[in-house]
Every structure is written in C-alpha cells, then in structure tokens.
C-alpha positions in Angstrom: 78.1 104.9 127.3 78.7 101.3 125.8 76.7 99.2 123.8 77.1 95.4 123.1 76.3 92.7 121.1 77.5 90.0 122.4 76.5 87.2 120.4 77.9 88.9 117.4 81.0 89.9 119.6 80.8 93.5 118.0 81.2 96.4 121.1 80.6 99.9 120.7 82.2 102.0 123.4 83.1 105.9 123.3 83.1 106.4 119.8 85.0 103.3 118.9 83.4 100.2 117.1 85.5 97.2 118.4 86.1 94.1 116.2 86.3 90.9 117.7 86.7 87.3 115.8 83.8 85.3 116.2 85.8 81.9 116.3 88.2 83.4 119.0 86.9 86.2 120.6 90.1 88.4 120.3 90.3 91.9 119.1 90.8 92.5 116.2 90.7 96.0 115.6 89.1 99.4 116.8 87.6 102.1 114.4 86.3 105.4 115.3 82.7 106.0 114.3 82.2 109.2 112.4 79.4 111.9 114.1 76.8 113.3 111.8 79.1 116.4 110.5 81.6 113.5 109.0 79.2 111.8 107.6 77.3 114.5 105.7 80.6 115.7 104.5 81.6 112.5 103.0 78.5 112.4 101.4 78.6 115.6 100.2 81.8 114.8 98.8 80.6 111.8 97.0 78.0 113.8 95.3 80.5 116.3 93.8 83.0 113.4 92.5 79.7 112.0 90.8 79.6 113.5 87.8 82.9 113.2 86.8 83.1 109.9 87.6 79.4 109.8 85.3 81.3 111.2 81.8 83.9 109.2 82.2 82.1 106.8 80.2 81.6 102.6 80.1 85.5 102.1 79.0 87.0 104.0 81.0 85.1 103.2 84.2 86.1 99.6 83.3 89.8 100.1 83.1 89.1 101.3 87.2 87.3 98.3 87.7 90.2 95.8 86.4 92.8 97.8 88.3 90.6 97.4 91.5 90.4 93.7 90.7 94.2 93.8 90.1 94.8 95.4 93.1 92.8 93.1 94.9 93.7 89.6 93.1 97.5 90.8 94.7 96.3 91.6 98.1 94.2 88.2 98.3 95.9 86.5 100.4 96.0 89.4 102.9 91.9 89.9 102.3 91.6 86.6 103.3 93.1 86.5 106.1 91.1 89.7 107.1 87.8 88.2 106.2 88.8 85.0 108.2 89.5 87.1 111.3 86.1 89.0 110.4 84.2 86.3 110.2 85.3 83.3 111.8 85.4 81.2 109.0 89.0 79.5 107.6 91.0 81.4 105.6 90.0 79.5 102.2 87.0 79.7 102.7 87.3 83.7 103.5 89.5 83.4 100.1 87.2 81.2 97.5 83.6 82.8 99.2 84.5 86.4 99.3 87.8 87.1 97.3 87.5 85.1 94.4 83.2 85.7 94.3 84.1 89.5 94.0 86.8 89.0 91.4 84.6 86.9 89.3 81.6 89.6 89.7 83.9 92.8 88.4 85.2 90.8 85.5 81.8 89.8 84.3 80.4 93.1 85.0 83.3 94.7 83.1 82.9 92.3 80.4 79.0 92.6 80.2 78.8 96.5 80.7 79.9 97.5 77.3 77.4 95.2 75.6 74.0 96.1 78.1 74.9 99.9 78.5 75.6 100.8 74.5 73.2 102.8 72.8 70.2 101.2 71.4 67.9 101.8 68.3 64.3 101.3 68.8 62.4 100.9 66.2 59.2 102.5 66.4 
C-alpha cells in the first residue's frame, strides 16, 4: 500500500516514511514508522522516566537544557544543513530561523525558569 503527498513531496510506502527536499525533489532519507506496540511502549517508557526527571528540580533540569543547547550550538552547522534539505529553504536561513530561534528560546527559558517557578508567599 502507498500513500502520497505529492505537493508536500512526503511518500509513505511499506512502513517507510520517505523524505524528499522540497526545492529538489531528491531523497533525502527513509525512516521506518513505528506500529502501535512501539509506540505504546515508548510512551510507556516516557511515563516511567517522568518522575525522575520531575525531582530533579529547576537547576538541575537547566544544566540539561544548556548542555542540549551546547550540543546543538556545535552541531549547527550540520542542523542547518538538515533543515535546509527538510525544508527547502537556504542553509542560512535553515540556520538563523530554526537553529539560532531554538538556542535563543532554551537560554531564556533557562534563564527565566528559576525566577517564574520558585516558591511563592501569598499573602492572605
């Protein structure tokens, strides 16, 4: 069975979800799409890790957040190039829309965090 979208240039064929660029119509990749068992064991999964992840607290959950953003502030030029592909759009613009956006939005939400989620007095 395949299904197609061809405006989009996204095909879905025996299990596979193919990736084409918009801009050039090549492949760029192939996935396979989980079935329903995956799925309800990932987010079973997730679930479990939850509350670990929930008493790790505001700092500590931040110190993940700025790694991610490390990690991806080194891999930018490779995410851009991803996006571009993805997308159609040129690499800067995959780069300063997407990859810089998302760096921006952890560090502020790092920075913010600590001040909106401390404990707070009301009087009554």
């Amino acid at each position: 069975m395949e299904a197609v979208a061809r405006k989009e240039k996204i095909v879905f064929t025996d299990g596979e979800l193919i990736s084409y660029n918009p801009a050039t119509f090549e492949e760029n990749g192939r996935v396979r799409v989980s079935n329903e068992a995956e799925v309800r064991e990932a987010v079973a999964r997730a679930r479990g890790a939850f509350p670990a992840w929930a008493e790790l607290g505001v700092k500590a959950r931040s110190g993940y957040l700025h790694r991610l953003a490390d990690l991806i502030y080194q891999e930018r030029a490779e995410i851009a190039r991803i996006v571009s592909q993805e997308t159609g759009k040129p690499r800067v613009e995959g780069l300063a829309h997407e990859v810089l956006i998302a760096l921006a939005d952890i560090h502020f939400l790092t920075r913010e965090a600590p001040k909106v989620l401390k404990p707070q007095r009301i009087p009554s």
